[in-house]
C-alpha positions as a printed NumPy array, in Angstrom:
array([[ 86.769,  58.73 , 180.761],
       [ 86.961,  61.511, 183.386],
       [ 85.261,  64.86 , 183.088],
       [ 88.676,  66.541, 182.234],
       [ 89.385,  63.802, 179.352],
       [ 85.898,  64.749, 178.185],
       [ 86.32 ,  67.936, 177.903],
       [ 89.913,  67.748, 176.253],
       [ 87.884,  65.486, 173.407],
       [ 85.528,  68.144, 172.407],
       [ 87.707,  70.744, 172.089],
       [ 89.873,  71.063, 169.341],
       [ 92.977,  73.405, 168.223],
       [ 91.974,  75.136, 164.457],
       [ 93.961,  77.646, 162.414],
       [ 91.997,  80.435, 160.948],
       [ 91.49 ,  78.082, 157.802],
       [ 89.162,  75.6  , 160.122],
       [ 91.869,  72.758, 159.966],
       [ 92.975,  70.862, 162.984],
       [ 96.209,  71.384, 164.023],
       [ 98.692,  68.772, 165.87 ],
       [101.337,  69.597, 167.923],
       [102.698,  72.418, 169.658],
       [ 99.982,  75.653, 169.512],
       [100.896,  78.882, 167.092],
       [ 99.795,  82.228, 168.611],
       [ 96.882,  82.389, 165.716],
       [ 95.278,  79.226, 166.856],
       [ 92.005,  79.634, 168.311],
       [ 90.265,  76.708, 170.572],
       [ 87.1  ,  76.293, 169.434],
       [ 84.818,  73.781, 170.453],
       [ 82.64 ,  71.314, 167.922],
       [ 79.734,  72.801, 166.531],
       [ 80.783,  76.293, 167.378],
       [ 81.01 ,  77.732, 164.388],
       [ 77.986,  77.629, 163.217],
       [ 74.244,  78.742, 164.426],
       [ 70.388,  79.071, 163.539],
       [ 67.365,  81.237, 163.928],
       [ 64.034,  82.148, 162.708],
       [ 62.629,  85.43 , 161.464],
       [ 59.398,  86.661, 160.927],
       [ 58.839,  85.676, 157.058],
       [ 57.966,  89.553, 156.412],
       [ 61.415,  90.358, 157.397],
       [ 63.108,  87.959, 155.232],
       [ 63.734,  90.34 , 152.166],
       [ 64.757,  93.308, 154.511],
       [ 67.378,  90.663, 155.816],
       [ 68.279,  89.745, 152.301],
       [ 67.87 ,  93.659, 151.397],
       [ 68.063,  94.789, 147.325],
       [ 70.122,  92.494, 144.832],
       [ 71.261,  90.302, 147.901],
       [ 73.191,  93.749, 149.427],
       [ 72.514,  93.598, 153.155],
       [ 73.187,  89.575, 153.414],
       [ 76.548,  89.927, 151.397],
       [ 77.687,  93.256, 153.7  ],
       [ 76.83 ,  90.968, 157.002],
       [ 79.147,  88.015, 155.112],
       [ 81.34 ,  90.456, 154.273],
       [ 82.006,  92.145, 157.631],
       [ 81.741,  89.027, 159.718],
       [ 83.113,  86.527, 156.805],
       [ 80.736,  83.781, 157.341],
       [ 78.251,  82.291, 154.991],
       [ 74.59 ,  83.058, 155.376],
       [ 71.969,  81.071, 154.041],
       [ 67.832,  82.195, 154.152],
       [ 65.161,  80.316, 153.532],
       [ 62.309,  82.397, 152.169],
       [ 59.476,  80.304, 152.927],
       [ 60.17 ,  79.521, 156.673],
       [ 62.21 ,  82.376, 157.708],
       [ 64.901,  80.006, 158.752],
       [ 68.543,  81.488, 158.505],
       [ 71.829,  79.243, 159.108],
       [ 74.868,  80.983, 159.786],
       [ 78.521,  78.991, 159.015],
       [ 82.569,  80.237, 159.623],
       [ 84.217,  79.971, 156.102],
       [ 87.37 ,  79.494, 155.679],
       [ 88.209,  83.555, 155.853],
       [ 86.605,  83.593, 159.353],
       [ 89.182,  85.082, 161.846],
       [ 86.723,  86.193, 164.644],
       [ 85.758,  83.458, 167.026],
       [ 82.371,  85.619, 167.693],
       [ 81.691,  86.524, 163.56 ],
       [ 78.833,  83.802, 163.804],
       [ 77.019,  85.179, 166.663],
       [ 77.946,  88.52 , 165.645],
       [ 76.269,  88.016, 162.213],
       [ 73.062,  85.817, 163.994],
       [ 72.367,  89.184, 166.088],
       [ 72.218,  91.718, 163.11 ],
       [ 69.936,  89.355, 161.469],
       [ 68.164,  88.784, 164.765],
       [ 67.862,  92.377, 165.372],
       [ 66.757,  93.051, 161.294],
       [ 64.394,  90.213, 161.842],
       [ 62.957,  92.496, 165.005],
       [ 62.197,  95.764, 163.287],
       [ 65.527,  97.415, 163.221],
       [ 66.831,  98.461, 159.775],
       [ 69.918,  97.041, 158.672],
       [ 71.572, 100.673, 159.042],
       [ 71.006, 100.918, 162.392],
       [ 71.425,  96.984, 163.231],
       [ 74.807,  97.454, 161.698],
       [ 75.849,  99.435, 164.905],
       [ 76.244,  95.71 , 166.329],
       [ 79.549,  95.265, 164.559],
       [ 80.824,  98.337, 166.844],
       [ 82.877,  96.59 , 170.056],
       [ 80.975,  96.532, 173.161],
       [ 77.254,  96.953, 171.092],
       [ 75.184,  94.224, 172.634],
       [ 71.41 ,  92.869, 171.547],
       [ 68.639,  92.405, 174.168],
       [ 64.831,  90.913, 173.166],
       [ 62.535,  91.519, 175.266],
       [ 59.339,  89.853, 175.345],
       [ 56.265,  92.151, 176.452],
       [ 54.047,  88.961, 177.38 ],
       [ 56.452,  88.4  , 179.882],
       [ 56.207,  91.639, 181.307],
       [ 52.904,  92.943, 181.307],
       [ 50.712,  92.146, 183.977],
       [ 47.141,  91.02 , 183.479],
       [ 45.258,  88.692, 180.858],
       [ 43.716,  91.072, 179.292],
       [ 43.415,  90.395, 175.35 ],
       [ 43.948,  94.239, 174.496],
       [ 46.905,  94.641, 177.213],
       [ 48.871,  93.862, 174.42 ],
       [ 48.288,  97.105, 172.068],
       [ 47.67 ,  99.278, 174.54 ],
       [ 51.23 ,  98.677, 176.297],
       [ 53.014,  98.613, 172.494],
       [ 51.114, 102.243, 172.073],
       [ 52.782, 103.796, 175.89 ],
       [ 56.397, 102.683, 174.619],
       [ 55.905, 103.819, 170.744],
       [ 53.954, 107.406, 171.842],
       [ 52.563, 109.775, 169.918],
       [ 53.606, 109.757, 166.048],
       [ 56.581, 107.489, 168.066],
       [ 57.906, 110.144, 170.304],
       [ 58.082, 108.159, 173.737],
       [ 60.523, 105.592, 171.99 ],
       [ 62.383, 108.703, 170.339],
       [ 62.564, 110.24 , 174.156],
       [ 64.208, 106.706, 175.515],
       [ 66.787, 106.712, 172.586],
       [ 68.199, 109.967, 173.113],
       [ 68.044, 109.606, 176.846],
       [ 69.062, 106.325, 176.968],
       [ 71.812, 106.285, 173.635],
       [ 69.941, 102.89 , 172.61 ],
       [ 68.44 , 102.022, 169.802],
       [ 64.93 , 100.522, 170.124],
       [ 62.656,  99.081, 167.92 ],
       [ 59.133,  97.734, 168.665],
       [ 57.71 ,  94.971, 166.637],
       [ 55.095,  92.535, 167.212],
       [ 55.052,  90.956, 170.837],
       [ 58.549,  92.307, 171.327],
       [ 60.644,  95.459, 172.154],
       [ 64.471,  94.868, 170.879],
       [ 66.972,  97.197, 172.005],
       [ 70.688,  97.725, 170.911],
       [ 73.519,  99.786, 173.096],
       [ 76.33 ,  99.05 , 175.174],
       [ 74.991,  97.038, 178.43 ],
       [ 74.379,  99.996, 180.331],
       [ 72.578, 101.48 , 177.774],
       [ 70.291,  98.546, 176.853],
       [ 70.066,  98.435, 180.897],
       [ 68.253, 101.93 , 181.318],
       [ 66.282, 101.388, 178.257],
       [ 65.053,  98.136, 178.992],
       [ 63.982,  99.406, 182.7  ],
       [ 62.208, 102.63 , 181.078],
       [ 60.383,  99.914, 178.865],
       [ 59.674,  97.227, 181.459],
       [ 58.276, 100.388, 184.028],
       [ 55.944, 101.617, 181.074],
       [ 54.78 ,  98.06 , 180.259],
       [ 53.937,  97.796, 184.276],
       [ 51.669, 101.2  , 184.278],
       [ 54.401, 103.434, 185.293],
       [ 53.563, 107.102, 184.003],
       [ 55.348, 108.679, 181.685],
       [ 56.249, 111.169, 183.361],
       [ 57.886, 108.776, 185.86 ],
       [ 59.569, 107.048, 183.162],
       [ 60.79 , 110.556, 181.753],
       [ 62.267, 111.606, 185.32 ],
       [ 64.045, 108.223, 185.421],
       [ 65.655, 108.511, 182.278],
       [ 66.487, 111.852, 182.968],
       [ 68.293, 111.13 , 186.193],
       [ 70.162, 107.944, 184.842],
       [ 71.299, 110.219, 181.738],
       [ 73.473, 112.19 , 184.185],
       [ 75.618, 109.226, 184.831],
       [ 75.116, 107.332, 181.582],
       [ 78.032, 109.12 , 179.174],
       [ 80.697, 108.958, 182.185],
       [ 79.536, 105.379, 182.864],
       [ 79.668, 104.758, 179.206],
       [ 83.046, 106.382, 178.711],
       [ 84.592, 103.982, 181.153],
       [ 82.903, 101.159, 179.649],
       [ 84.381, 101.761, 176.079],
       [ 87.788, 102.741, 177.256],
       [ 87.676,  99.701, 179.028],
       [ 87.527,  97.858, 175.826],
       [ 90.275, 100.173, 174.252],
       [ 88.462, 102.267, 171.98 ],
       [ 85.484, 104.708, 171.903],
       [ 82.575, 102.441, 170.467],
       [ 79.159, 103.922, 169.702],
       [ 77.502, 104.485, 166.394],
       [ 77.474, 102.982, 163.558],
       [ 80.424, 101.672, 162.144],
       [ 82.092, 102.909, 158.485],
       [ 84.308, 100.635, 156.654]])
Protein backbone atom coordinates (compact mmCIF):
# COMPACT_ATOMS: atom_id res chain seq x y z
CA UNK A 1 0.00 0.00 0.00
CA UNK A 2 1.43 3.39 -1.06
CA UNK A 3 1.72 6.39 1.20
CA UNK A 4 -1.33 8.04 -0.57
CA UNK A 5 -3.53 4.70 -0.05
CA UNK A 6 -2.40 5.02 3.56
CA UNK A 7 -3.40 8.04 4.12
CA UNK A 8 -6.87 7.70 2.25
CA UNK A 9 -7.41 4.60 4.98
CA UNK A 10 -7.14 6.70 8.00
CA UNK A 11 -9.17 9.28 7.09
CA UNK A 12 -12.67 9.02 7.09
CA UNK A 13 -15.84 11.21 5.86
CA UNK A 14 -18.38 11.79 9.25
CA UNK A 15 -21.59 13.80 9.47
CA UNK A 16 -21.93 15.94 12.49
CA UNK A 17 -23.64 12.79 14.19
CA UNK A 18 -20.01 10.85 14.08
CA UNK A 19 -21.36 8.29 11.42
CA UNK A 20 -19.43 7.37 8.36
CA UNK A 21 -20.74 8.40 5.35
CA UNK A 22 -20.45 6.58 1.75
CA UNK A 23 -20.67 8.13 -1.33
CA UNK A 24 -20.65 11.41 -2.76
CA UNK A 25 -19.59 14.27 0.17
CA UNK A 26 -22.54 16.79 1.62
CA UNK A 27 -21.23 20.32 2.34
CA UNK A 28 -21.66 19.47 6.34
CA UNK A 29 -19.27 16.62 6.20
CA UNK A 30 -16.18 17.14 7.98
CA UNK A 31 -12.89 14.80 7.34
CA UNK A 32 -11.72 13.85 10.38
CA UNK A 33 -9.11 11.53 10.98
CA UNK A 34 -9.28 8.32 13.60
CA UNK A 35 -8.77 9.14 17.01
CA UNK A 36 -9.35 12.80 16.49
CA UNK A 37 -12.01 13.40 18.40
CA UNK A 38 -11.00 12.75 21.41
CA UNK A 39 -7.92 13.85 23.87
CA UNK A 40 -6.24 13.63 27.46
CA UNK A 41 -4.41 15.57 30.07
CA UNK A 42 -3.41 15.86 33.59
CA UNK A 43 -4.02 18.57 36.15
CA UNK A 44 -2.61 19.35 39.26
CA UNK A 45 -5.06 17.33 41.74
CA UNK A 46 -5.64 20.81 43.68
CA UNK A 47 -7.17 22.11 40.60
CA UNK A 48 -9.49 19.36 40.01
CA UNK A 49 -12.61 20.87 41.86
CA UNK A 50 -11.94 24.43 40.37
CA UNK A 51 -12.15 22.45 36.96
CA UNK A 52 -15.25 20.70 38.12
CA UNK A 53 -16.32 24.18 39.85
CA UNK A 54 -19.74 24.19 42.35
CA UNK A 55 -22.56 21.48 41.69
CA UNK A 56 -20.57 20.28 38.51
CA UNK A 57 -21.16 24.15 36.89
CA UNK A 58 -17.87 24.96 35.20
CA UNK A 59 -17.44 21.22 33.61
CA UNK A 60 -21.13 21.28 32.26
CA UNK A 61 -20.62 25.18 30.78
CA UNK A 62 -17.19 23.80 28.99
CA UNK A 63 -19.61 20.64 27.63
CA UNK A 64 -22.01 22.93 26.97
CA UNK A 65 -20.14 25.51 24.86
CA UNK A 66 -17.87 23.05 23.14
CA UNK A 67 -20.54 19.98 23.21
CA UNK A 68 -18.20 17.30 24.12
CA UNK A 69 -18.21 15.04 27.09
CA UNK A 70 -15.75 15.60 29.89
CA UNK A 71 -14.82 13.12 32.25
CA UNK A 72 -12.33 13.91 35.66
CA UNK A 73 -10.83 11.73 37.67
CA UNK A 74 -10.43 13.14 41.16
CA UNK A 75 -7.74 11.11 42.45
CA UNK A 76 -5.19 11.42 39.53
CA UNK A 77 -6.13 14.60 37.99
CA UNK A 78 -6.63 12.81 34.74
CA UNK A 79 -9.33 14.45 32.39
CA UNK A 80 -10.56 12.72 28.98
CA UNK A 81 -12.22 14.81 26.61
CA UNK A 82 -14.76 12.97 23.77
CA UNK A 83 -17.03 14.65 20.55
CA UNK A 84 -20.71 13.58 21.27
CA UNK A 85 -22.92 13.26 18.96
CA UNK A 86 -23.97 17.27 19.13
CA UNK A 87 -20.30 18.12 18.34
CA UNK A 88 -20.24 20.42 15.21
CA UNK A 89 -16.75 22.04 15.73
CA UNK A 90 -13.88 19.98 14.46
CA UNK A 91 -11.61 21.97 17.20
CA UNK A 92 -14.49 21.67 20.35
CA UNK A 93 -12.08 18.90 21.81
CA UNK A 94 -8.99 20.85 21.86
CA UNK A 95 -10.89 23.86 22.50
CA UNK A 96 -12.38 22.32 25.70
CA UNK A 97 -8.66 20.44 26.65
CA UNK A 98 -7.17 24.18 26.72
CA UNK A 99 -9.77 25.80 29.16
CA UNK A 100 -9.22 22.91 31.36
CA UNK A 101 -5.50 23.11 30.68
CA UNK A 102 -5.43 26.70 31.37
CA UNK A 103 -7.97 26.16 34.78
CA UNK A 104 -5.61 23.40 35.65
CA UNK A 105 -2.67 26.33 35.43
CA UNK A 106 -4.04 28.95 37.77
CA UNK A 107 -6.43 30.77 35.59
CA UNK A 108 -10.05 30.96 36.84
CA UNK A 109 -12.59 29.54 34.76
CA UNK A 110 -13.93 33.26 34.09
CA UNK A 111 -11.06 34.34 32.62
CA UNK A 112 -10.04 30.82 30.91
CA UNK A 113 -13.40 31.13 29.28
CA UNK A 114 -11.92 33.97 27.04
CA UNK A 115 -10.47 30.81 25.05
CA UNK A 116 -13.81 30.17 23.42
CA UNK A 117 -13.36 33.83 21.79
CA UNK A 118 -11.91 33.18 17.91
CA UNK A 119 -8.34 33.80 17.55
CA UNK A 120 -7.66 33.36 21.76
CA UNK A 121 -4.75 30.99 21.84
CA UNK A 122 -3.00 29.10 25.10
CA UNK A 123 0.80 29.14 25.62
CA UNK A 124 2.66 27.14 28.82
CA UNK A 125 5.60 28.11 29.52
CA UNK A 126 7.92 26.28 31.57
CA UNK A 127 10.31 28.54 33.84
CA UNK A 128 12.92 25.55 34.29
CA UNK A 129 13.43 25.87 30.83
CA UNK A 130 14.14 29.35 30.92
CA UNK A 131 15.99 30.34 33.78
CA UNK A 132 19.53 30.12 33.74
CA UNK A 133 21.56 28.63 36.55
CA UNK A 134 21.11 25.54 39.02
CA UNK A 135 20.49 27.28 41.68
CA UNK A 136 17.78 25.55 44.07
CA UNK A 137 16.17 29.06 45.03
CA UNK A 138 16.33 30.40 41.23
CA UNK A 139 13.10 29.06 41.17
CA UNK A 140 11.14 31.50 43.74
CA UNK A 141 13.06 34.20 43.26
CA UNK A 142 12.28 34.37 39.33
CA UNK A 143 8.27 33.43 40.16
CA UNK A 144 8.54 36.65 42.70
CA UNK A 145 10.16 39.30 39.52
CA UNK A 146 7.12 38.17 37.20
CA UNK A 147 4.28 38.19 40.12
CA UNK A 148 5.75 41.77 41.81
CA UNK A 149 4.77 43.42 44.55
CA UNK A 150 1.16 42.45 46.01
CA UNK A 151 1.21 41.04 42.00
CA UNK A 152 1.67 44.30 40.26
CA UNK A 153 4.50 43.33 37.66
CA UNK A 154 2.06 40.59 36.20
CA UNK A 155 -0.87 43.27 36.43
CA UNK A 156 1.69 45.79 34.40
CA UNK A 157 2.27 42.89 31.52
CA UNK A 158 -1.58 42.31 31.23
CA UNK A 159 -2.58 45.69 30.57
CA UNK A 160 0.43 46.33 28.42
CA UNK A 161 0.42 43.29 26.81
CA UNK A 162 -3.84 42.58 26.62
CA UNK A 163 -2.90 38.90 27.90
CA UNK A 164 -3.97 37.19 30.52
CA UNK A 165 -1.29 35.56 32.72
CA UNK A 166 -1.32 33.41 35.45
CA UNK A 167 1.66 32.04 37.44
CA UNK A 168 1.45 28.73 39.11
CA UNK A 169 3.92 26.34 40.25
CA UNK A 170 6.97 25.79 37.80
CA UNK A 171 4.95 27.50 35.10
CA UNK A 172 3.76 30.91 33.71
CA UNK A 173 0.49 30.30 31.34
CA UNK A 174 -0.59 33.03 29.27
CA UNK A 175 -3.83 33.54 27.14
CA UNK A 176 -4.26 36.33 24.13
CA UNK A 177 -4.31 36.40 20.56
CA UNK A 178 -0.66 35.23 19.23
CA UNK A 179 0.70 38.54 19.26
CA UNK A 180 -0.37 39.13 22.50
CA UNK A 181 0.83 35.89 24.15
CA UNK A 182 4.07 36.85 21.93
CA UNK A 183 4.96 40.18 23.89
CA UNK A 184 3.94 38.68 27.09
CA UNK A 185 5.80 35.66 26.88
CA UNK A 186 9.09 37.79 25.82
CA UNK A 187 8.44 40.31 28.89
CA UNK A 188 8.32 36.97 30.99
CA UNK A 189 11.19 35.03 29.40
CA UNK A 190 13.51 38.64 29.70
CA UNK A 191 12.51 38.85 33.53
CA UNK A 192 13.19 35.12 34.10
CA UNK A 193 16.83 35.88 32.34
CA UNK A 194 17.69 38.97 34.88
CA UNK A 195 16.40 41.60 32.67
CA UNK A 196 15.34 44.71 34.91
CA UNK A 197 12.20 45.74 35.24
CA UNK A 198 12.51 48.65 34.12
CA UNK A 199 13.79 47.16 30.84
CA UNK A 200 10.96 44.90 30.72
CA UNK A 201 8.55 47.99 31.39
CA UNK A 202 10.18 50.07 28.39
CA UNK A 203 9.70 46.99 26.18
CA UNK A 204 6.25 46.55 26.84
CA UNK A 205 5.71 50.01 26.55
CA UNK A 206 7.17 50.32 23.09
CA UNK A 207 5.48 47.05 21.70
CA UNK A 208 2.03 48.49 23.16
CA UNK A 209 2.23 51.21 20.48
CA UNK A 210 1.86 48.70 17.76
CA UNK A 211 0.00 45.97 19.63
CA UNK A 212 -3.95 47.27 19.18
CA UNK A 213 -3.29 48.13 15.30
CA UNK A 214 -1.46 44.79 14.99
CA UNK A 215 -4.24 43.22 16.90
CA UNK A 216 -6.99 44.91 14.93
CA UNK A 217 -5.70 43.38 11.75
CA UNK A 218 -5.33 40.14 13.30
CA UNK A 219 -9.08 39.87 14.38
CA UNK A 220 -10.47 41.40 11.27
CA UNK A 221 -8.55 38.95 9.62
CA UNK A 222 -10.60 36.30 11.20
CA UNK A 223 -13.90 38.32 10.51
CA UNK A 224 -14.84 39.58 13.73
CA UNK A 225 -13.44 41.67 16.65
CA UNK A 226 -12.35 38.88 19.23
CA UNK A 227 -11.05 39.83 22.67
CA UNK A 228 -12.63 39.35 26.03
CA UNK A 229 -14.54 37.15 27.37
CA UNK A 230 -17.25 35.74 25.61
CA UNK A 231 -21.29 36.08 26.74
CA UNK A 232 -23.70 33.58 25.58
Amino acid sequence: MDEFERLLKKYERVDKQGETIKGEPEEEITYTAEGEQEDFLRIPKERVAVVIGKKGQTKKEIERRTKTKIEIDSETGEVFISATKETDDPLAVWKARDVIMAIGRGFSPERAFRLFNEGETLEVLNLTDVIIGNDKNALPRVRGRIIGRKGRTREIIEEMSGAEVSVYGKTVAIIGNPIQVEVAKTAVEKLAKGSPHGVVYKYLERRKKDLELESSAYYEALGGEGGGNMEE
